[in-house]
N, CA, C and O atoms as a GROMACS GRO file, in nm:
protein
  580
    1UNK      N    1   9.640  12.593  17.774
    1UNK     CA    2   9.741  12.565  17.675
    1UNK      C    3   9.872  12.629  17.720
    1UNK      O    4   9.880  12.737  17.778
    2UNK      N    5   9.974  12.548  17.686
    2UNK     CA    6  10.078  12.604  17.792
    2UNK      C    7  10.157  12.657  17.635
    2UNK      O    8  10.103  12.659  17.525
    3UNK      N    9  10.288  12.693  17.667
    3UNK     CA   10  10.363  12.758  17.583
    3UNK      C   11  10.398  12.664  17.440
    3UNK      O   12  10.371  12.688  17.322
    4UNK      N   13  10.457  12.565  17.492
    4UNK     CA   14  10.517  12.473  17.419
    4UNK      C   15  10.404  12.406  17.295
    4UNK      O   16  10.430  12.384  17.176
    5UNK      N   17  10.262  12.380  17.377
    5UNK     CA   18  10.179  12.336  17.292
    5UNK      C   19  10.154  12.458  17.152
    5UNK      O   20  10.172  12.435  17.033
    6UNK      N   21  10.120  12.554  17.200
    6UNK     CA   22  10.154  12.750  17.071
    6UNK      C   23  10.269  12.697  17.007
    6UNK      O   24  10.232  12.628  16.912
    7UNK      N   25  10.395  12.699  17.019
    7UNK     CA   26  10.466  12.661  16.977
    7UNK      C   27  10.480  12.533  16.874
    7UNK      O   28  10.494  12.562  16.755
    8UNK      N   29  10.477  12.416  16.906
    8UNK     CA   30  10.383  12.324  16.838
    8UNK      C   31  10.282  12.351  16.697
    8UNK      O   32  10.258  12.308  16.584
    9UNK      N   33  10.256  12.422  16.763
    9UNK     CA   34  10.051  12.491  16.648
    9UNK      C   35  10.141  12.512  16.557
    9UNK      O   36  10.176  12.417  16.486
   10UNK      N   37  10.200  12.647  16.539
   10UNK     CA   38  10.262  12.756  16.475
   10UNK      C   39  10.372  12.694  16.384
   10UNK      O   40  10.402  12.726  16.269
   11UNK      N   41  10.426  12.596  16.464
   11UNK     CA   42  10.540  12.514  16.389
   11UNK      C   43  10.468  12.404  16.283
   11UNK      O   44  10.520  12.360  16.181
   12UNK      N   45  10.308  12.365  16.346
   12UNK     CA   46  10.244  12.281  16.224
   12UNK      C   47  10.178  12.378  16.118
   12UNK      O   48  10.133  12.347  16.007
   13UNK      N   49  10.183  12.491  16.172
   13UNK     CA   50  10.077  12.574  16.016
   13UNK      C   51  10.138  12.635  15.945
   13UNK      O   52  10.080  12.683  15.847
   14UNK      N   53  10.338  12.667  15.973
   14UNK     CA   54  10.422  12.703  15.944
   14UNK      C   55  10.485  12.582  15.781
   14UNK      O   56  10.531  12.604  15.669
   15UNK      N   57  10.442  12.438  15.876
   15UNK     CA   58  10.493  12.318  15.764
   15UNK      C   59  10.397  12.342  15.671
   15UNK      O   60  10.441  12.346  15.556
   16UNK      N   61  10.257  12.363  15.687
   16UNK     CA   62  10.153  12.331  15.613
   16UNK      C   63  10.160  12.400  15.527
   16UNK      O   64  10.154  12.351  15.414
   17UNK      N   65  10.179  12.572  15.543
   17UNK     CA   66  10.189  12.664  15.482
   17UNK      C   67  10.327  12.659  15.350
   17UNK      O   68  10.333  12.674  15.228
   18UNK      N   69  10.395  12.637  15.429
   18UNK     CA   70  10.523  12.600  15.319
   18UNK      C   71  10.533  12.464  15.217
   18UNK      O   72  10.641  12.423  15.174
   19UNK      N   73  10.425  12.413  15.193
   19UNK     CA   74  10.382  12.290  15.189
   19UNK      C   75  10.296  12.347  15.065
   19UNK      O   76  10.316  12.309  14.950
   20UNK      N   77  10.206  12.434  15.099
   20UNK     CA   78  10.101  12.455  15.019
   20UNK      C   79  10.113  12.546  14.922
   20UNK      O   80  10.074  12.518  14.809
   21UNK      N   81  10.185  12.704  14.960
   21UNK     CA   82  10.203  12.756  14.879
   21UNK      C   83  10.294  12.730  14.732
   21UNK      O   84  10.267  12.784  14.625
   22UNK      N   85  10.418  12.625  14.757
   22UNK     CA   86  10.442  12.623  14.594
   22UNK      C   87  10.341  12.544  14.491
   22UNK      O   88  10.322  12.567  14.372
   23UNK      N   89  10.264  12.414  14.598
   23UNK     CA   90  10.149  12.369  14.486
   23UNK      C   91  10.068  12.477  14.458
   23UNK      O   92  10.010  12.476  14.350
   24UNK      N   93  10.059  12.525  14.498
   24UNK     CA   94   9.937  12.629  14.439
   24UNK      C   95   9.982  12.699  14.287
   24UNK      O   96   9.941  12.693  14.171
   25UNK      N   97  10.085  12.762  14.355
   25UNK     CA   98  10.170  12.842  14.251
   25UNK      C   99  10.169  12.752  14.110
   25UNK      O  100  10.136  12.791  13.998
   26UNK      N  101  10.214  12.625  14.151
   26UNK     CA  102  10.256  12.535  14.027
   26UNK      C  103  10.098  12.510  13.965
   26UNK      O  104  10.083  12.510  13.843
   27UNK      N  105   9.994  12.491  14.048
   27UNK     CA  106   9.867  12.482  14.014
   27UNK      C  107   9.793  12.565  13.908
   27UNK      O  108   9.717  12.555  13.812
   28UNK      N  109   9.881  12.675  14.003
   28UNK     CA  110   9.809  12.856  13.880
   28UNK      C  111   9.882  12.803  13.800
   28UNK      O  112   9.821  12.719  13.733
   29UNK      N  113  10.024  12.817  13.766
   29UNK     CA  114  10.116  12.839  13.601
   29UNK      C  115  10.032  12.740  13.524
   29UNK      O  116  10.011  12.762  13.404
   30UNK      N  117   9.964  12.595  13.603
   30UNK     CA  118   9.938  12.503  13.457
   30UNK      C  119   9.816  12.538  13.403
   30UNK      O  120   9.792  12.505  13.287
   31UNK      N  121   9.708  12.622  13.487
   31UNK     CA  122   9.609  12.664  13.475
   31UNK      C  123   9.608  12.789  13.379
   31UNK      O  124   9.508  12.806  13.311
   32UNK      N  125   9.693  12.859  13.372
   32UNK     CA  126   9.712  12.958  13.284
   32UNK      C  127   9.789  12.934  13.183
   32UNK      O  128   9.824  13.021  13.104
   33UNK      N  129   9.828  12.799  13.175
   33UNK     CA  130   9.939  12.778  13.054
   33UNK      C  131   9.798  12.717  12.977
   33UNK      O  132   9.766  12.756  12.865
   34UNK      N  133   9.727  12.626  13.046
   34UNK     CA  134   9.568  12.585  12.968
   34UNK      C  135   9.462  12.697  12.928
   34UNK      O  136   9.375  12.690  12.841
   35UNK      N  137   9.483  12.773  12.990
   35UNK     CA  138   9.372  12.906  12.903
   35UNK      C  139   9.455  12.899  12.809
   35UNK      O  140   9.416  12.827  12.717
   36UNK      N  141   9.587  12.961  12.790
   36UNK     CA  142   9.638  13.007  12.652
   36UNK      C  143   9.662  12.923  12.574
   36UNK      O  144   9.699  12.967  12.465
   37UNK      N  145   9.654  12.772  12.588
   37UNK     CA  146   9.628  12.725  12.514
   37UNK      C  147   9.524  12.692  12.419
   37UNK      O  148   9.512  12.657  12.302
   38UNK      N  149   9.441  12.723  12.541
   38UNK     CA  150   9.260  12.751  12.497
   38UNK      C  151   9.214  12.847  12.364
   38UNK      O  152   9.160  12.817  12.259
   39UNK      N  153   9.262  12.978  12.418
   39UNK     CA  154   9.308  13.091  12.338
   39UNK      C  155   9.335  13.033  12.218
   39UNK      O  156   9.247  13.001  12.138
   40UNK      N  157   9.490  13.012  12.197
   40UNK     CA  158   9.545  12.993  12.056
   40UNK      C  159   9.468  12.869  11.995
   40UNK      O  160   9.469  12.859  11.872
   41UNK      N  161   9.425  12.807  12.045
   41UNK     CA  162   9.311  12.752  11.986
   41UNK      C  163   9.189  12.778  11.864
   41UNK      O  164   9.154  12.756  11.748
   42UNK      N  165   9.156  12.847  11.999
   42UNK     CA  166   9.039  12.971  11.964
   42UNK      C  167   9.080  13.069  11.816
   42UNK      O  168   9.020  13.083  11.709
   43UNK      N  169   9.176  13.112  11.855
   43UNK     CA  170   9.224  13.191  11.748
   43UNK      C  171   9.283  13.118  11.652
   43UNK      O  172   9.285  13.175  11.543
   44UNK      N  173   9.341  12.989  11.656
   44UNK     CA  174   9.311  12.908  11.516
   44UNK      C  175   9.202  12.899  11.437
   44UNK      O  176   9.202  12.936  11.320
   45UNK      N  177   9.099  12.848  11.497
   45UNK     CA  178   8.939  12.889  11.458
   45UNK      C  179   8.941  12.982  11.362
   45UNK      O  180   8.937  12.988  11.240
   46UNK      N  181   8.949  13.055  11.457
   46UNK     CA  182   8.872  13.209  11.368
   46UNK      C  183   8.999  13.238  11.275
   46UNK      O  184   8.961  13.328  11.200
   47UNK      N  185   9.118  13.208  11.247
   47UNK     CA  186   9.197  13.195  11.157
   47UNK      C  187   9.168  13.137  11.031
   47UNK      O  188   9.204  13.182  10.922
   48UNK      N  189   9.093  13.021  11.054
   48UNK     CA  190   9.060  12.921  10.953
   48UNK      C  191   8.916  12.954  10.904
   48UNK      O  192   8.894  12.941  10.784
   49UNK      N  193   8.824  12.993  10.979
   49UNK     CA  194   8.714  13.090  10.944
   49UNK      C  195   8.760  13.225  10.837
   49UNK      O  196   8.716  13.247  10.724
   50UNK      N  197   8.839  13.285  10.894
   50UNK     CA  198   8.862  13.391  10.814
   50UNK      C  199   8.914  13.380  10.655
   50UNK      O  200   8.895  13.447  10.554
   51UNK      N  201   8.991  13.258  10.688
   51UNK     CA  202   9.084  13.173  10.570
   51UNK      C  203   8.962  13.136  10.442
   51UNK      O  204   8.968  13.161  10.321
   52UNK      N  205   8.863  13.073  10.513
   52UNK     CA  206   8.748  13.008  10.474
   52UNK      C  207   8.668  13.147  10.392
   52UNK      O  208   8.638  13.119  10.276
   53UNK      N  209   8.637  13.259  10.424
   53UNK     CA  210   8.504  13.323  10.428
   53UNK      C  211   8.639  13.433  10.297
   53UNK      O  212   8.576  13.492  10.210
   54UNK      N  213   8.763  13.450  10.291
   54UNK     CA  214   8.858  13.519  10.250
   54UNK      C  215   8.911  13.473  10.088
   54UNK      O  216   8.978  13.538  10.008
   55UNK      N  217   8.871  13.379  10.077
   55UNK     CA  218   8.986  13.283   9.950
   55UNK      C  219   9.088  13.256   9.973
   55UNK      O  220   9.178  13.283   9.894
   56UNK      N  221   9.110  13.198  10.084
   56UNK     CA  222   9.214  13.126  10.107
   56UNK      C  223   9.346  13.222  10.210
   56UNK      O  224   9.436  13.158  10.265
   57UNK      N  225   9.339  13.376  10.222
   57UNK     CA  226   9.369  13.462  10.234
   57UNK      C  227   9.409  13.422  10.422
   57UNK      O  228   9.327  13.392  10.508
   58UNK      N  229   9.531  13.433  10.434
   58UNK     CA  230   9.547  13.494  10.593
   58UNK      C  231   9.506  13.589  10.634
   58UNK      O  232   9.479  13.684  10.560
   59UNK      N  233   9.487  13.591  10.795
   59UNK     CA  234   9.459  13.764  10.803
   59UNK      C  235   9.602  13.801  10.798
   59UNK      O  236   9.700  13.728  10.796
   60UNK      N  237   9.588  13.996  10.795
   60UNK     CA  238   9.740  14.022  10.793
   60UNK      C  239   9.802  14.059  10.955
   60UNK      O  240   9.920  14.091  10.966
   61UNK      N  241   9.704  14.051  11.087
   61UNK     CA  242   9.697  14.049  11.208
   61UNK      C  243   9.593  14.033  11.289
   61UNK      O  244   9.485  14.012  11.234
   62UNK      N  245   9.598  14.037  11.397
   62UNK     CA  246   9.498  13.932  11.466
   62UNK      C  247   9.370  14.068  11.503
   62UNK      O  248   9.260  14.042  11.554
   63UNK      N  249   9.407  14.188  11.472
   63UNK     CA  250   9.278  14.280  11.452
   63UNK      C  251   9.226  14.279  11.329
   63UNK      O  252   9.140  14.362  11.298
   64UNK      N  253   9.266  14.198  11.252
   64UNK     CA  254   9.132  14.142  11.110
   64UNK      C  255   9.055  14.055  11.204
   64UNK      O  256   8.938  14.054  11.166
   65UNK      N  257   9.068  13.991  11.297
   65UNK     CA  258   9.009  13.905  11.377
   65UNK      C  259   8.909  13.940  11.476
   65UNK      O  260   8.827  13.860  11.523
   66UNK      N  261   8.923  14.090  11.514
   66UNK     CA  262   8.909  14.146  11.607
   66UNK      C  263   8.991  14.090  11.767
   66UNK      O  264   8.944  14.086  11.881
   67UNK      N  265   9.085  14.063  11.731
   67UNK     CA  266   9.142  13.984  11.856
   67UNK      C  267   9.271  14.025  11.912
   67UNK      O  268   9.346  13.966  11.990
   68UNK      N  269   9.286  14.178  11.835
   68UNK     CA  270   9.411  14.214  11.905
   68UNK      C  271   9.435  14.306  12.007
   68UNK      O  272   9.546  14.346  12.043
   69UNK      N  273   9.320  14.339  12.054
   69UNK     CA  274   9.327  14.323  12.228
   69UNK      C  275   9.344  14.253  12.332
   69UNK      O  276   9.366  14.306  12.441
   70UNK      N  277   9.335  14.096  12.314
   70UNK     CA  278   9.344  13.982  12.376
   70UNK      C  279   9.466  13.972  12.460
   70UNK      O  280   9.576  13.972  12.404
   71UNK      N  281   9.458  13.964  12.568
   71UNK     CA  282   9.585  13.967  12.627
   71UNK      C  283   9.582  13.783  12.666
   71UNK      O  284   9.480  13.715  12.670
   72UNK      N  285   9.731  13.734  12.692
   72UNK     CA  286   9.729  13.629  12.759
   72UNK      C  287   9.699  13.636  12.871
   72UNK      O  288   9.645  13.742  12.903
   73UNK      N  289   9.720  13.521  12.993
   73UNK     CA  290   9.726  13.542  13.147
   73UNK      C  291   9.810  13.624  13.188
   73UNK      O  292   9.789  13.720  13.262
   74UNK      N  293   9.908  13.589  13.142
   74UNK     CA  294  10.028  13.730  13.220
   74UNK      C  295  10.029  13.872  13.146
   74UNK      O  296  10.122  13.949  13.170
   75UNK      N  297   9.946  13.900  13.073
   75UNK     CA  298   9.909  14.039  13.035
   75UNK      C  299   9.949  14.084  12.924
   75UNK      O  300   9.929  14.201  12.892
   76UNK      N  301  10.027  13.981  12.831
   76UNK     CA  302  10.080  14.007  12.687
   76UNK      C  303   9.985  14.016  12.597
   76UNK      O  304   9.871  13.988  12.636
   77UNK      N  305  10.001  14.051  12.476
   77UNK     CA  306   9.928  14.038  12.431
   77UNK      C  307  10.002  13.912  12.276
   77UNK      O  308  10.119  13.888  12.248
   78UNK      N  309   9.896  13.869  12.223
   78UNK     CA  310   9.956  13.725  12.185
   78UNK      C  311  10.052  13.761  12.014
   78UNK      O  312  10.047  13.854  11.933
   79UNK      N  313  10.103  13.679  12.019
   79UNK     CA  314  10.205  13.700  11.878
   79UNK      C  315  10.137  13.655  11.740
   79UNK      O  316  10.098  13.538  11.746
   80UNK      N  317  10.124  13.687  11.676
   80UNK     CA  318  10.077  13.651  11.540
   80UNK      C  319  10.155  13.673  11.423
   80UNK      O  320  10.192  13.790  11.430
   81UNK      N  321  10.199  13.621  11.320
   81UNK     CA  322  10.274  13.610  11.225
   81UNK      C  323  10.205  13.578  11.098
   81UNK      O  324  10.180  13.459  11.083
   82UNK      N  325  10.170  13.655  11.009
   82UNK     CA  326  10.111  13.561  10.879
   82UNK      C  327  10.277  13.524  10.801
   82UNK      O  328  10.357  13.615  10.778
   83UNK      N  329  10.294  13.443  10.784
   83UNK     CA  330  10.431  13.357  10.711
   83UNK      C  331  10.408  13.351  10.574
   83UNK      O  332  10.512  13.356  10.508
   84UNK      N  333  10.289  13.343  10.503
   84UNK     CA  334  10.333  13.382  10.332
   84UNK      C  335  10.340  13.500  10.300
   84UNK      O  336  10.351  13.509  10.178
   85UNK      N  337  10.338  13.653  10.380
   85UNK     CA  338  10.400  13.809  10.308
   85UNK      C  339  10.506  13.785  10.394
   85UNK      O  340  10.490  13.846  10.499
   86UNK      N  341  10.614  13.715  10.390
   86UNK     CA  342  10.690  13.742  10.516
   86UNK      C  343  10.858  13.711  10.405
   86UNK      O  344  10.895  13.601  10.363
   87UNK      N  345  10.907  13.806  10.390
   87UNK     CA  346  11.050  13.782  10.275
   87UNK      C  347  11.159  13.742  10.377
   87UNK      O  348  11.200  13.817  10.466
   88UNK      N  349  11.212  13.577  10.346
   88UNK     CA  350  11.340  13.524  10.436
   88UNK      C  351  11.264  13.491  10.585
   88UNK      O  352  11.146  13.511  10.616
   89UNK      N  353  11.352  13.444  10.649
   89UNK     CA  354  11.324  13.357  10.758
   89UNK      C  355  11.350  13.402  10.894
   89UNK      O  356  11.321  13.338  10.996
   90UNK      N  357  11.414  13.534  10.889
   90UNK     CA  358  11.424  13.556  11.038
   90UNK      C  359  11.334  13.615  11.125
   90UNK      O  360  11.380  13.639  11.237
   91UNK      N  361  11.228  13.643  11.106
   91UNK     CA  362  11.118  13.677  11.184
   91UNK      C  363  11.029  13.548  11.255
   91UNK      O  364  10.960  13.554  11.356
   92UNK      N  365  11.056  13.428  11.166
   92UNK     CA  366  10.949  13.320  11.190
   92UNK      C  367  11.051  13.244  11.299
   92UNK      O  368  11.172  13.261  11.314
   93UNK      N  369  10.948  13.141  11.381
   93UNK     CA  370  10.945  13.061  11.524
   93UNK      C  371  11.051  12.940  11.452
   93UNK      O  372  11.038  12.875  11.348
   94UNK      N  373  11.142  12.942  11.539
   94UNK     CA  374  11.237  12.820  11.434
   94UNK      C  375  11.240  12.676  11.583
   94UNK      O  376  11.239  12.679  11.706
   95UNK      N  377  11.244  12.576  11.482
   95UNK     CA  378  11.313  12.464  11.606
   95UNK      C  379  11.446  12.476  11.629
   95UNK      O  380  11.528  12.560  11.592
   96UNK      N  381  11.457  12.359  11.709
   96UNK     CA  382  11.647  12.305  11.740
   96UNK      C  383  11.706  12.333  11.600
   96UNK      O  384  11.774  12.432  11.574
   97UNK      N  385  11.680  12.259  11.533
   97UNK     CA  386  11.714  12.281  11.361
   97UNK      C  387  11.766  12.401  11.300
   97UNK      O  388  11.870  12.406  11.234
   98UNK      N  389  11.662  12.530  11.335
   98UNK     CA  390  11.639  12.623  11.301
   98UNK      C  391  11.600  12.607  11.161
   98UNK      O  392  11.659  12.649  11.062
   99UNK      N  393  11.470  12.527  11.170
   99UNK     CA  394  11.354  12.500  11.052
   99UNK      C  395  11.220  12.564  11.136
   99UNK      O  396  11.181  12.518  11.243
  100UNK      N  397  11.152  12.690  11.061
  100UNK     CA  398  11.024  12.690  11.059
  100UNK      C  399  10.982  12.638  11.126
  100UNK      O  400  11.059  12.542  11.129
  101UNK      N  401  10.841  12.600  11.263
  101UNK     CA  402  10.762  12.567  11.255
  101UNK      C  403  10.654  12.530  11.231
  101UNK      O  404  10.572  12.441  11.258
  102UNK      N  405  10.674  12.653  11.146
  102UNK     CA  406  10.486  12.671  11.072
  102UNK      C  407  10.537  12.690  10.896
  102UNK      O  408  10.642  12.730  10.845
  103UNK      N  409  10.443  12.655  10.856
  103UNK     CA  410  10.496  12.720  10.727
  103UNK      C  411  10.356  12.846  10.688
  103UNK      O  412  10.388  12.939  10.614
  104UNK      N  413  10.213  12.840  10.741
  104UNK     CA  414  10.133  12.906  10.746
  104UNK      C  415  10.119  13.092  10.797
  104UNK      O  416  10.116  13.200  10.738
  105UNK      N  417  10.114  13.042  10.939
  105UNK     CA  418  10.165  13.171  11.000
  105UNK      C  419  10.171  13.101  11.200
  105UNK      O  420  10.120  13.009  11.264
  106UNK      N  421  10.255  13.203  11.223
  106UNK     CA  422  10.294  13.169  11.371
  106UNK      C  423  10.160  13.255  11.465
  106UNK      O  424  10.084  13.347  11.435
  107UNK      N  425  10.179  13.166  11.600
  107UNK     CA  426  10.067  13.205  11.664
  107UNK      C  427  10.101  13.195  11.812
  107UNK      O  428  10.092  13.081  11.857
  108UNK      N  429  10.132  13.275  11.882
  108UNK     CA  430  10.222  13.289  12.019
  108UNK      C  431  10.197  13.319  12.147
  108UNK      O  432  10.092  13.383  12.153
  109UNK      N  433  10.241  13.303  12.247
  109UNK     CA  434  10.230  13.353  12.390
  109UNK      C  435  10.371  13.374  12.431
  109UNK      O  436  10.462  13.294  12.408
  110UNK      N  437  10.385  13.500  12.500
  110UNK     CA  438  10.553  13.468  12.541
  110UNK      C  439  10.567  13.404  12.644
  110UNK      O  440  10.684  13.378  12.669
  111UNK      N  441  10.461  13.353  12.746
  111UNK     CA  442  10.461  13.276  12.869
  111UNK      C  443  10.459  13.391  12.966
  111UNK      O  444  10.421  13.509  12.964
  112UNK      N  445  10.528  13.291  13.075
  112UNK     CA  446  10.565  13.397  13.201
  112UNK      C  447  10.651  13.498  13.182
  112UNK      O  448  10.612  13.608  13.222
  113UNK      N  449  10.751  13.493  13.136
  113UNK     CA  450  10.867  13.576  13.180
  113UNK      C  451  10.828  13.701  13.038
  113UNK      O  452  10.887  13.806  13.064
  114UNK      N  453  10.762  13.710  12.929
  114UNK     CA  454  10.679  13.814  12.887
  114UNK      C  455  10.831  13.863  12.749
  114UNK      O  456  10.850  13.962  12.679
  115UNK      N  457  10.896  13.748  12.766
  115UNK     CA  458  10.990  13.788  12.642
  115UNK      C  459  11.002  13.656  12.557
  115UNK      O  460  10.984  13.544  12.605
  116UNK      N  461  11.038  13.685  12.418
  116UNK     CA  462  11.070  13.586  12.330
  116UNK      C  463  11.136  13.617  12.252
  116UNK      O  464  11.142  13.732  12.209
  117UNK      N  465  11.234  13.483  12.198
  117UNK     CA  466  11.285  13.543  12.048
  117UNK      C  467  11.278  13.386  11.968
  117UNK      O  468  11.230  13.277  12.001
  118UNK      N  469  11.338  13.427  11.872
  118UNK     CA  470  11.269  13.329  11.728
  118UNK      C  471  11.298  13.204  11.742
  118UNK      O  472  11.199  13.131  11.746
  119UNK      N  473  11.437  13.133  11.755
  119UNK     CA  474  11.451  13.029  11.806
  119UNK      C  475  11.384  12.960  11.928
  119UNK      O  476  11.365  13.024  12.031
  120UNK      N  477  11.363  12.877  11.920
  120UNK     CA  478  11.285  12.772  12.041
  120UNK      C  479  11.406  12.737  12.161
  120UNK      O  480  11.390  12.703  12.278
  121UNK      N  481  11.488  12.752  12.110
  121UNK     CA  482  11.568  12.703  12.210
  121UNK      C  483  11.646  12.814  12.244
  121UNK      O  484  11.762  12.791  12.280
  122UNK      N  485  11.614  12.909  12.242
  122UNK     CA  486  11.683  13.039  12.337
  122UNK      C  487  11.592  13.056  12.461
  122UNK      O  488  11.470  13.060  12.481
  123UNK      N  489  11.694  13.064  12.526
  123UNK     CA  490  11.620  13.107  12.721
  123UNK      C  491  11.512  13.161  12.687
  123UNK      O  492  11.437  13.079  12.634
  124UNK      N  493  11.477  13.245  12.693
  124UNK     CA  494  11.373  13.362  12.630
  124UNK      C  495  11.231  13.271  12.583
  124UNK      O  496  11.126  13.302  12.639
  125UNK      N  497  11.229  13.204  12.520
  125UNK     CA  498  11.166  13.131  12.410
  125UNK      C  499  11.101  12.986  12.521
  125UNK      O  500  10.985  12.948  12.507
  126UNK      N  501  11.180  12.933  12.609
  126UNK     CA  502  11.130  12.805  12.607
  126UNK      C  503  11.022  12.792  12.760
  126UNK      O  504  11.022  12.688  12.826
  127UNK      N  505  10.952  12.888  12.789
  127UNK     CA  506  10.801  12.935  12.825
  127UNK      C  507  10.690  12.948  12.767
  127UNK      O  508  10.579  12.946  12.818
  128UNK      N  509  10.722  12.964  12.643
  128UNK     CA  510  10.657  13.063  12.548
  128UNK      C  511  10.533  12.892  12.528
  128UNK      O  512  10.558  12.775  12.556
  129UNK      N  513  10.391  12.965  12.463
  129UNK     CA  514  10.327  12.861  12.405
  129UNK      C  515  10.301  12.882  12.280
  129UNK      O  516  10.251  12.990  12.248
  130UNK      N  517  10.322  12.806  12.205
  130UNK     CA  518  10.378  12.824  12.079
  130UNK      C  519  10.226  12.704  12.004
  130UNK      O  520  10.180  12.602  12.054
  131UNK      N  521  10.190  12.770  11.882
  131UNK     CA  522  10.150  12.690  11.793
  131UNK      C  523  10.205  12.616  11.675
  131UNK      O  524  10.182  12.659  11.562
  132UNK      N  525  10.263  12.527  11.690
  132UNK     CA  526  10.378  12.424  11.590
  132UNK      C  527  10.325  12.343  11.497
  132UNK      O  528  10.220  12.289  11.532
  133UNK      N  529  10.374  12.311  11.362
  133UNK     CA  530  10.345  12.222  11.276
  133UNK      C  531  10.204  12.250  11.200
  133UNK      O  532  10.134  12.155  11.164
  134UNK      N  533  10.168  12.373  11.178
  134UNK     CA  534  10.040  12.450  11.142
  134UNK      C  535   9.990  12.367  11.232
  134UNK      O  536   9.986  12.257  11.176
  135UNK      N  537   9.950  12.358  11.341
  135UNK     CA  538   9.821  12.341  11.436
  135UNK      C  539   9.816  12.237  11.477
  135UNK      O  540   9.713  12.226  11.543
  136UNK      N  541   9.893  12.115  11.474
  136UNK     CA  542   9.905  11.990  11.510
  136UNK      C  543   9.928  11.975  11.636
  136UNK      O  544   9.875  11.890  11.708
  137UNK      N  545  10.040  12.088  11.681
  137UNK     CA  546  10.060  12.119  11.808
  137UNK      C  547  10.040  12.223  11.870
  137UNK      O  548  10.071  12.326  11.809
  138UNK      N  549   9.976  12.241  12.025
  138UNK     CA  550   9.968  12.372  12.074
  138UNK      C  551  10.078  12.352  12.187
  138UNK      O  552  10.140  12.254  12.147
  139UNK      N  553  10.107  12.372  12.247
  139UNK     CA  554  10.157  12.396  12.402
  139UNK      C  555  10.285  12.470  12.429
  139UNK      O  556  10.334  12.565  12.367
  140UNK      N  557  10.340  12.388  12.566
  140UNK     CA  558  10.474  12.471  12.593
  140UNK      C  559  10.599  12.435  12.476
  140UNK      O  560  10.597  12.330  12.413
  141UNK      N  561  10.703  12.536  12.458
  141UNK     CA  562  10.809  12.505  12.393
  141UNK      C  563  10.890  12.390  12.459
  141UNK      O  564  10.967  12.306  12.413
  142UNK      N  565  10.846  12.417  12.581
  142UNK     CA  566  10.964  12.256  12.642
  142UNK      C  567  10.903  12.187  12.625
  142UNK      O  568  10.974  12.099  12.674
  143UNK      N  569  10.788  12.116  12.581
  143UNK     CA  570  10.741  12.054  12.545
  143UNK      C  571  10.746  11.981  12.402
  143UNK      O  572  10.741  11.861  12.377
  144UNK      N  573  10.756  12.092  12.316
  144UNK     CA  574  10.746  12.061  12.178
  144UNK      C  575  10.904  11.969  12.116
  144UNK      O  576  10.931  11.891  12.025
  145UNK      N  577  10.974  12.036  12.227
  145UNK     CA  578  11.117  11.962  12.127
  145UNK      C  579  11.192  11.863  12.268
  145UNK      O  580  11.293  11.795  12.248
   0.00000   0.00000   0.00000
């Protein structure tokens, strides 16, 4: 093998490599955006269980659930909101509008970047996986609006 052919190699595992690593990457984020969706799922469940077995009663956090150790994929741990003890509106998940999403209680991930704030459409916010429309919708905020 002479020089040029090494050269060659290195220059094809060099393309391949640069090739492969952002699918992957993009592969993981959707893969971990689907657990937590999985998750808030899950923890709808046992929301509506608790709702069920309670009189009608929210929990007042997600350790009535036993679930507030739960971290997301990126190591947060998830947002929970009960929305009927909640006086005025600025704590709760708002749309474009800045209407409520939920009128129940909010149920959250901050995504990747591990910050959020109330509006959907602040930088911050539009990673986040959000549970919308009491439960109709789960997924990403760029998604939802």
């Amino acid at each position: 093998m002479n020089m040029v052919e090494v050269m060659i190699v290195i220059a094809m595992v060099g393309v391949i490599t640069a090739v492969s690593i952002p699918m992957y990457s993009d592969y993981r984020y959707r893969s971990m955006v689907a657990q937590t969706i999985s998750d808030i799922m899950g923890i709808g469940i046992l929301v509506a269980q608790f709702q069920s077995d309670n009189g009608g009663q929210l929990p007042a956090s997600l350790a009535d659930l036993g679930k507030n150790a739960l971290l997301d994929p990126w190591g947060n741990p998830y947002g929970y909101l009960n929305i009927t003890k909640v006086i005025g509106k600025g704590k709760l998940r708002k749309n474009k509008n800045l209407v409520p999403i939920n009128s129940d209680y909010d149920l959250y991930s901050m995504g990747k970047d591990g910050d959020s704030k109330g509006p959907l459409t602040a930088k911050a916010s539009r990673d986040d996986i959000v549970r919308a429309n009491n439960g109709r919708f789960v997924g990403l905020v760029s998604d939802y609006e």
